[in-house]
N, C-alpha and C positions, 0 to 999 in steps of 0.2 A: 299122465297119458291124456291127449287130446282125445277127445268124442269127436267123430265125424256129425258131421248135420246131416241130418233127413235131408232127402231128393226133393227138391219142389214137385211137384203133379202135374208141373204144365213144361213142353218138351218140342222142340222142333224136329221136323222128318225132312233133308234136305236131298232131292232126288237131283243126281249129277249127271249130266249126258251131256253129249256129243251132237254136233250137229245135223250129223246122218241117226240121227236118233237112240242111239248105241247107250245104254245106261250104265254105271259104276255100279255094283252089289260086290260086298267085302261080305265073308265069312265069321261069325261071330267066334273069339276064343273058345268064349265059356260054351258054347254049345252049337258044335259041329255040326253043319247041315243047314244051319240056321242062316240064310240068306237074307239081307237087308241092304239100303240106303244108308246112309248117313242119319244118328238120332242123337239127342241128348236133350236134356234137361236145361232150364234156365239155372246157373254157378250160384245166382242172388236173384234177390224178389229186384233188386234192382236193374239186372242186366234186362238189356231190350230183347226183344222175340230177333230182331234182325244180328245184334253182336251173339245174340247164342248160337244161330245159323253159322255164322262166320268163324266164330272161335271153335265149336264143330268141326265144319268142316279141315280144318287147319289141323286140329288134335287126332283126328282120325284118320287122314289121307295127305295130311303133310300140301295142302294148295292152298296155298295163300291169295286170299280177297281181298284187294285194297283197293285204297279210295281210287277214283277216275283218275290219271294222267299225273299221277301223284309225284311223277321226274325220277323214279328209282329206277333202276336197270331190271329188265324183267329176266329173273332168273332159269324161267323157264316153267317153275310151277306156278307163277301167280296168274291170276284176273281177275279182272275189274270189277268190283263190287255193284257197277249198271246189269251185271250178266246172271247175279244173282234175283229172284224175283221172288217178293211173298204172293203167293196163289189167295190170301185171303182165304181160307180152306182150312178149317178145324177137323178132327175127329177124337169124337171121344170114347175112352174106349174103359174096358176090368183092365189093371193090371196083374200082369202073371203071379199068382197067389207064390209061387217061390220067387221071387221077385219084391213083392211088398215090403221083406225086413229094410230096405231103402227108405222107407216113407214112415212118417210117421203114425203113428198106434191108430187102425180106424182107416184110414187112406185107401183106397181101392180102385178109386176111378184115377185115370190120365188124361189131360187133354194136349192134343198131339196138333200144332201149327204147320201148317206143309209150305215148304221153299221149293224152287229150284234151280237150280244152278248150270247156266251154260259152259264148257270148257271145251277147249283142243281137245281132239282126238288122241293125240301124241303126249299130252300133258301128264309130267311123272307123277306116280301116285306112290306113297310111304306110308304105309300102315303101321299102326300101334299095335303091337304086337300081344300088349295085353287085350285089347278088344278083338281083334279080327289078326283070322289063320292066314288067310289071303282072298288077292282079289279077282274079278272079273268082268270086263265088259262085254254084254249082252244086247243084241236087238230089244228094243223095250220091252214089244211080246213077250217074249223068250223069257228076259230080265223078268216081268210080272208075274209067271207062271212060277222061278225058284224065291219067290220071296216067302218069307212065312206068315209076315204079317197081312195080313188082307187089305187096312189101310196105306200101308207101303204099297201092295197092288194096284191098289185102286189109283193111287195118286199117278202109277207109270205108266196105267192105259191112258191115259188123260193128256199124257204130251202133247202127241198132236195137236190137240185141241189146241192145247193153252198154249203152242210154240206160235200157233197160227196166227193166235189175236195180241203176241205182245208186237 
């Protein structure tokens, strides 16, 4: 029998919206109620904070980020990995004590990398149905108030800002 590997502790948070500012929050499986962005873990100490973002978001919502003008036909879920932006924006956070058996013996803290991601309004989304029940886009506001996490919050009131200055 294979052993799974322990979760690395360092994880990207990739918040998805719309041009009219409208944010993506998917429903976690495992615990109903439970509002978030796009998250996950770096797969290897090797993978970069930006292929974690991308390989993400692709596993969780089915949109594909690829290179700039890369001559493949746009299927309708991809975009351009220019639309993606790292915020440069850490938080570190406990993680969920039922949560921990992921980590290795000891492991407690998470440090959490904030992205985000511009997309179509119209652009289809396909949820993995073992992570998330379903989905919803929200005015940001709105979006920040159902999230659970607080650093997911924080990251959504901050749009504005940060749509402003890229």
């Amino acid at each position: 029998m294979m052993v799974k590997p322990y979760k690395i502790p360092e994880s990207v948070l990739v918040v998805i919206y719309s041009d009219a500012l409208d944010v993506l929050l998917m429903e976690r499986a495992g615990n109903p109620g439970f509002w978030q962005s796009v998250t996950g873990s770096r797969a290897s100490p090797e993978e970069s904070l930006l292929e974690t973002a991308i390989r993400e978001v692709g596993e969780e919502t089915g949109i594909r980020v690829i290179p700039p003008d890369d001559g493949q036909a746009n299927s309708g879920n991809e975009v351009s990995v220019d639309h993606l932006h790292d915020w440069r924006m850490t938080n570190r956070y406990e993680i969920y004590p039922a949560w921990r058996y992921r980590y290795a013996p000891g492991v407690t803290m998470n440090t959490e990398h904030v992205f985000a991601l511009r997309v179509p309004g119209d652009i289809p989304v396909r949820l993995e149905p073992r992570e998330h029940l379903r989905h919803i886009w929200l005015p940001y506001q709105e979006a920040a108030t159902r999230c659970f996490s607080t650093s997911n919050a924080a990251a959504i009131l901050q749009l504005p800002e940060r749509v402003r200055a890229v």
